[in-house]
C-alpha positions as CSV (number, residue, x, y, z in Angstrom):
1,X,48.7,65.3,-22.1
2,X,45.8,63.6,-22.0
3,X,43.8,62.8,-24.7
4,X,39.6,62.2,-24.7
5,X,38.2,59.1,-26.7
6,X,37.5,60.9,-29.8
7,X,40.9,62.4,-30.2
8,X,43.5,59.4,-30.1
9,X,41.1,57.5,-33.4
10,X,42.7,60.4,-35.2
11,X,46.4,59.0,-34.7
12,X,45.7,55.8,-36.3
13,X,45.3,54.9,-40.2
14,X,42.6,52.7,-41.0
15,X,44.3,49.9,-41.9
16,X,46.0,50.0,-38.4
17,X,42.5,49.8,-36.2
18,X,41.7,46.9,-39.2
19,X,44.8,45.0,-38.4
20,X,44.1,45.3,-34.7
21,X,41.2,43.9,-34.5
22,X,42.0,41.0,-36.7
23,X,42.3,37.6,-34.8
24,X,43.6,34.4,-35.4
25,X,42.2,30.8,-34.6
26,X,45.7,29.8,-33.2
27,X,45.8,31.8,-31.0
28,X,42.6,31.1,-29.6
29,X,43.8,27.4,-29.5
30,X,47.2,28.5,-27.7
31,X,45.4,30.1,-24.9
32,X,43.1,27.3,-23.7
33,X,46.4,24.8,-24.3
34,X,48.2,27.1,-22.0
35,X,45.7,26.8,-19.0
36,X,44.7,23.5,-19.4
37,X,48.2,22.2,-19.9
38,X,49.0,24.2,-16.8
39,X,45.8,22.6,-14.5
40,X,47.1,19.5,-15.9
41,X,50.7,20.1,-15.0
42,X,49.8,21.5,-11.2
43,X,47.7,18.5,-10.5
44,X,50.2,15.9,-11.9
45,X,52.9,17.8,-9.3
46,X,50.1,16.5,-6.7
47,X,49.8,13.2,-7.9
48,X,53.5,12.3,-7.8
49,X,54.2,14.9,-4.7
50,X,51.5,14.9,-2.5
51,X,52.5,17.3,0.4
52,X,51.3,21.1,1.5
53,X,53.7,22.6,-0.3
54,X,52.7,21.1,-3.8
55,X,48.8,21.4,-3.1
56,X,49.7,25.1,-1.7
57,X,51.3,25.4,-5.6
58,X,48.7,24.0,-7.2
59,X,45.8,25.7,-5.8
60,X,47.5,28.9,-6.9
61,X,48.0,27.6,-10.9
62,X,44.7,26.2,-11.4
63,X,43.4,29.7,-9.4
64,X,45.5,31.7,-12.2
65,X,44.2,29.8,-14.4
66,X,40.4,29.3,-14.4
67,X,41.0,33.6,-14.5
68,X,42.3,32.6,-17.3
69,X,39.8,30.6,-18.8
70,X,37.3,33.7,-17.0
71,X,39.0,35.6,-19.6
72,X,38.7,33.5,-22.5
73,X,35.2,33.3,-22.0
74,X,35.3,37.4,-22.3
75,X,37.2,37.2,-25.2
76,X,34.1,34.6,-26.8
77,X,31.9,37.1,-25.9
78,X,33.6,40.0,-27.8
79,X,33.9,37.3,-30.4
80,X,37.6,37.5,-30.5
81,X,38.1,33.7,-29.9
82,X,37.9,32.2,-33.2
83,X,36.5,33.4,-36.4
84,X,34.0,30.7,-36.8
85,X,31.2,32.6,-34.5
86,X,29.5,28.7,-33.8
87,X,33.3,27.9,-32.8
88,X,33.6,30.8,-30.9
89,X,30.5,30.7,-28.8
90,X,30.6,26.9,-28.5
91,X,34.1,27.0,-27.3
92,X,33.8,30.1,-24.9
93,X,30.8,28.2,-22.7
94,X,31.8,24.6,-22.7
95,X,35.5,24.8,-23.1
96,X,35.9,28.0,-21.0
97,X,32.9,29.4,-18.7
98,X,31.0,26.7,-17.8
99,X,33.7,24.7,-16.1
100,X,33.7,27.6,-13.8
101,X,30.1,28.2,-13.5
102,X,29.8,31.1,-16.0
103,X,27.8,31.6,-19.1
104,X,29.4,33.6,-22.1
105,X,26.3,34.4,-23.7
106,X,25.1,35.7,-20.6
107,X,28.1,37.2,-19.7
108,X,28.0,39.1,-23.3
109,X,25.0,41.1,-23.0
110,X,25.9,42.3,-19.1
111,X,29.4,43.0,-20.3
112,X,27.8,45.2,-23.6
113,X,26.6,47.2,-20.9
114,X,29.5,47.8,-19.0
115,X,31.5,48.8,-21.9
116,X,28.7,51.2,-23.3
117,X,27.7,53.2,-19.7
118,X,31.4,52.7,-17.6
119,X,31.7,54.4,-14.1
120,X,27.7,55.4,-15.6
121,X,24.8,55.0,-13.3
122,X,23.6,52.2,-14.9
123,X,27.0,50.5,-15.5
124,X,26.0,47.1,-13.8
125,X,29.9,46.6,-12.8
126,X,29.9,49.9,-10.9
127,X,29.1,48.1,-7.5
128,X,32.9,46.7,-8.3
129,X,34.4,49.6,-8.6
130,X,32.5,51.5,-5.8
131,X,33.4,51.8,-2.0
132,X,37.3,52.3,-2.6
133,X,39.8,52.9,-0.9
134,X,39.1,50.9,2.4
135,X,40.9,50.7,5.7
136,X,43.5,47.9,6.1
137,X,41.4,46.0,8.2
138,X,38.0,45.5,5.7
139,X,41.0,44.6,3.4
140,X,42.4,41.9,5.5
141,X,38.5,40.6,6.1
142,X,37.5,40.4,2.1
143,X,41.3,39.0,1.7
144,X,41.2,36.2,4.7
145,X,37.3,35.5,3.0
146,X,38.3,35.2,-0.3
147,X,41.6,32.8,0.8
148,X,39.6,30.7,3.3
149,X,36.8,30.0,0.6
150,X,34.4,32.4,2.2
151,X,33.6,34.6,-0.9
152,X,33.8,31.5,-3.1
153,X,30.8,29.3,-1.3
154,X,28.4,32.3,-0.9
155,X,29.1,33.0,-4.5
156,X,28.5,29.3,-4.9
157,X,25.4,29.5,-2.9
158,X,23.7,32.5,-4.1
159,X,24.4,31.9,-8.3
160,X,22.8,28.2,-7.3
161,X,19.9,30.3,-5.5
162,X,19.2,33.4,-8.4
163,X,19.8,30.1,-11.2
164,X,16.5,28.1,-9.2
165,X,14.6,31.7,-9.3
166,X,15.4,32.3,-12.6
167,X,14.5,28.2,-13.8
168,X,11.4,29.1,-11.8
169,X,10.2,31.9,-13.6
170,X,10.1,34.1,-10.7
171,X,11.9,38.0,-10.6
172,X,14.9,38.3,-9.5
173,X,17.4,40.9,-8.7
174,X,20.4,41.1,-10.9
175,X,22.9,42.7,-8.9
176,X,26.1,42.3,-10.1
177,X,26.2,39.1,-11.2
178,X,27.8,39.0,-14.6
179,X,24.9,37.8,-16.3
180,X,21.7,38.8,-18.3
181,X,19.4,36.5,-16.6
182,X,17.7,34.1,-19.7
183,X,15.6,31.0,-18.1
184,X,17.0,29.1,-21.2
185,X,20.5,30.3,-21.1
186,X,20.8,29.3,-16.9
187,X,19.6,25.6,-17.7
188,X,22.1,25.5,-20.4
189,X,24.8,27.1,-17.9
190,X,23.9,24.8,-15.0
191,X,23.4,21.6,-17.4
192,X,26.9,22.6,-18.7
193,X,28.9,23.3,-15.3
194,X,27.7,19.8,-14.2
195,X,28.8,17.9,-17.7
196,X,32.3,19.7,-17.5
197,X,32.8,19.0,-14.2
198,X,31.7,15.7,-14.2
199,X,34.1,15.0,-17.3
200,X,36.5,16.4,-15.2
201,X,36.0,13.9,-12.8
202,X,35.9,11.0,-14.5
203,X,38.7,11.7,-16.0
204,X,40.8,11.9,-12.8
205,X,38.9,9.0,-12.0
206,X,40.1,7.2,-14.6
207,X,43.6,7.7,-14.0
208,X,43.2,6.6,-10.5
209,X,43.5,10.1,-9.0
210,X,39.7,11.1,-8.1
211,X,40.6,13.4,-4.9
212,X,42.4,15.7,-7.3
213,X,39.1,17.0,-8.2
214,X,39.5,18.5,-4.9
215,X,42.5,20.8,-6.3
216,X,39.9,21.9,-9.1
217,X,36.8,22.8,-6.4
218,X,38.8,23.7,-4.0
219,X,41.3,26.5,-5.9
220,X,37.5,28.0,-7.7
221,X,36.4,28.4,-4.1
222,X,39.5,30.3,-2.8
223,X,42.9,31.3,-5.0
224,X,40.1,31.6,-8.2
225,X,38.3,34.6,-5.9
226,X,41.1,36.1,-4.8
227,X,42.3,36.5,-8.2
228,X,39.0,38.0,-9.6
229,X,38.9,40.2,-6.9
230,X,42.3,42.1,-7.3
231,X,41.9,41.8,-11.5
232,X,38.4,43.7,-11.0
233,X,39.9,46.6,-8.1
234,X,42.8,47.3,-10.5
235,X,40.5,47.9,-13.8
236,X,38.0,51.1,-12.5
237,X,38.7,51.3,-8.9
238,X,40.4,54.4,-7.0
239,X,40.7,55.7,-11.0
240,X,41.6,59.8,-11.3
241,X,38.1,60.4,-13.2
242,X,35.5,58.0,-12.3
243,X,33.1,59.2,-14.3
244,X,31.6,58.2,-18.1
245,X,33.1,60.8,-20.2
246,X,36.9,59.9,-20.4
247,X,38.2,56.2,-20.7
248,X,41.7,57.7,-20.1
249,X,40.5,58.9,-16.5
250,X,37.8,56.3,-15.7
251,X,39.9,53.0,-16.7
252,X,43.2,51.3,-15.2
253,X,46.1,49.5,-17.6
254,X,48.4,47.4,-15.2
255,X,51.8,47.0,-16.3
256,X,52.9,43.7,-15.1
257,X,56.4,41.4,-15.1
258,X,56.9,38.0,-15.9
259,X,56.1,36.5,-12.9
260,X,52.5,38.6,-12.6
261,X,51.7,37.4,-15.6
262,X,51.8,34.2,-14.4
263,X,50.2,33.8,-11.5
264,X,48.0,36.9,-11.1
265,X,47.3,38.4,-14.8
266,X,46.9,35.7,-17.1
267,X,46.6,36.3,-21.0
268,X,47.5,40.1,-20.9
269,X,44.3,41.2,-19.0
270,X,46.1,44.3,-17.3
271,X,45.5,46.1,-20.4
272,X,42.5,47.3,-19.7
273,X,42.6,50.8,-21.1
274,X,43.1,49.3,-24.5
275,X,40.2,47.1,-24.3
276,X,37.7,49.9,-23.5
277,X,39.0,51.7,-26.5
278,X,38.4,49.3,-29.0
279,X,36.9,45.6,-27.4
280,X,37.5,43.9,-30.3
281,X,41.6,44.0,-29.9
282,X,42.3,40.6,-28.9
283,X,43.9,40.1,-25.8
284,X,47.6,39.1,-27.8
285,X,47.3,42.4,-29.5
286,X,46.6,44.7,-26.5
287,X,50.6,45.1,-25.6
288,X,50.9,46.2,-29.4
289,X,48.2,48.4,-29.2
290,X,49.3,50.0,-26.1
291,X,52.6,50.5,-27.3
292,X,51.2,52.2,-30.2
293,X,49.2,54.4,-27.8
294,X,52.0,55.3,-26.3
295,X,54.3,56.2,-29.1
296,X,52.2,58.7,-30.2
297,X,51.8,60.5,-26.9
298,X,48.2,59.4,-25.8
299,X,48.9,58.0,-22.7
300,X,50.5,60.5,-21.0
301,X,48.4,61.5,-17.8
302,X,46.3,57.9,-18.7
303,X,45.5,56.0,-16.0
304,X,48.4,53.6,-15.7
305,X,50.0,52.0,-13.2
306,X,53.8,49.6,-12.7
307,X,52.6,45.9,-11.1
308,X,49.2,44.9,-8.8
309,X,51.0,45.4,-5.7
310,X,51.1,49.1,-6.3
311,X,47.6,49.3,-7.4
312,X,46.8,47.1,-4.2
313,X,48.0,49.6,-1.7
314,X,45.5,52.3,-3.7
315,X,43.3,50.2,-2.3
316,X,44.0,50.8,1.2
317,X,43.3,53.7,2.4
């Protein structure tokens, strides 16, 4: 059966939803040591193998993973990080979203709105979610874009371009740029992207490997896009009720295996279902809380599905 927001609350005690949303500054800790131990390990397998097949493998860990730092930025912004909100904030921009030319206190007021008006008129992520299923071949286009680092330089291009309007003072139109446009907040974005990246650089620099920067650049431009692309079709695309009444109907949880997790779904973002019921679950928590769910019969006729390939032919029409 399926259940509507307001019923499934009933199912749980209090002390349950408390101990959900409780988070711990480990973890937080955990999840950046995870992707930056893994960047670190992809580009080392360059540096001491340098041949196609390595640099193929290491474009597709550090493209896994700066999703993953994407989603540790979204997990600052809920405030699920760390405890310490300075911590939290500090960490999810400088340690997570501007390395990849994001801000997560822009981020957080776009993404409020997403979460209160989903598959709404206003949602400002509906333009995501929209225009589904498509024929093979506008698949193959966005796909062959996103791979050969189309998708990633306009992106490039036209944040750079809507960040000089919006340093400018002049109006500009949002779109679906995950950000609330603050002249402040972009100088701070683009004076962080360039520190981070810099550091980044000199860093590899200093260990006599420079052109590995190019693994970092070149993986945001093209595996990075890719990534963000499927993660965003699989959360509120081809959905059963794509409208703003049910989160059940309107939202998609992605079962995945190991091997998913790894290199497409990094820090349990498939369970997205969970996280439009209560957004302040950390991500660790969301297989526990969707196990929960399930228990107790809520997730029967729930918008779920077994692994991204599945959800990718949806997709397709």
């Amino acid at each position: 059966m399926s259940m509507s927001a307001r019923d499934w609350r009933q199912a749980f005690t209090k002390a349950e939803l408390v101990e959900l949303r409780e988070h711990s500054d480990w973890q937080g800790w955990l999840m950046l040591f995870i992707d930056y131990g893994l960047i670190a390990a992809a580009m080392t397998l360059v540096a001491f193998y340098p041949n196609i097949v390595s640099v193929l493998v290491a474009l597709a860990v550090i493209g896994t993973r700066q999703l993953g730092l994407a989603i540790i930025m979204h997990e600052a912004a809920h405030r699920t990080l760390f405890n310490n909100r300075k911590l939290n904030d500090w960490a999810g921009n400088w340690l997570a979203a501007y390395p990849i030319y994001l801000s997560a206190d822009m981020y957080r007021a776009h993404h409020r709105d997403h979460h209160g008006k989903t598959w709404g008129d206003t949602d400002p992520d509906r333009a995501l979610a929209d225009g589904f299923p498509v024929s093979k071949r506008s698949m193959t286009r966005k796909v062959l874009r996103d791979v050969f680092g189309v998708t990633g330089l306009k992106q490039l291009i036209g944040t750079s371009y809507v960040a000089y309007k919006v340093i400018r003072g002049e109006e500009v139109n949002q779109g679906t740029l995950p950000l609330r446009l603050s002249r402040a907040r972009m100088i701070q974005m683009l004076i962080g992207t360039l520190v981070t990246n810099a550091i980044l650089f000199a860093l590899l620099w200093a260990l006599g490997h420079p052109m590995l920067y190019l693994l970092w650049f070149g993986a945001w431009l093209t595996t990075h896009k890719l990534l963000v692309r499927l993660r965003s079709m699989a959360e509120h695309s081809v959905v059963p009720a794509p409208h703003p009444v049910d989160p059940f109907g309107n939202t998609r949880t992605t079962l995945t295996r190991r091997w998913e997790r790894a290199l497409i779904a990094p820090h349990n973002v498939g369970f997205h279902l969970e996280h439009h019921l209560i957004m302040t679950v950390p991500q660790y928590k969301l297989p526990r809380f969707h196990r929960m769910l399930e228990e107790r019969g809520f997730l029967e006729g729930a918008c779920i599905e077994q692994g991204y390939a599945r959800v990718f032919r949806q997709m397709v029409a």
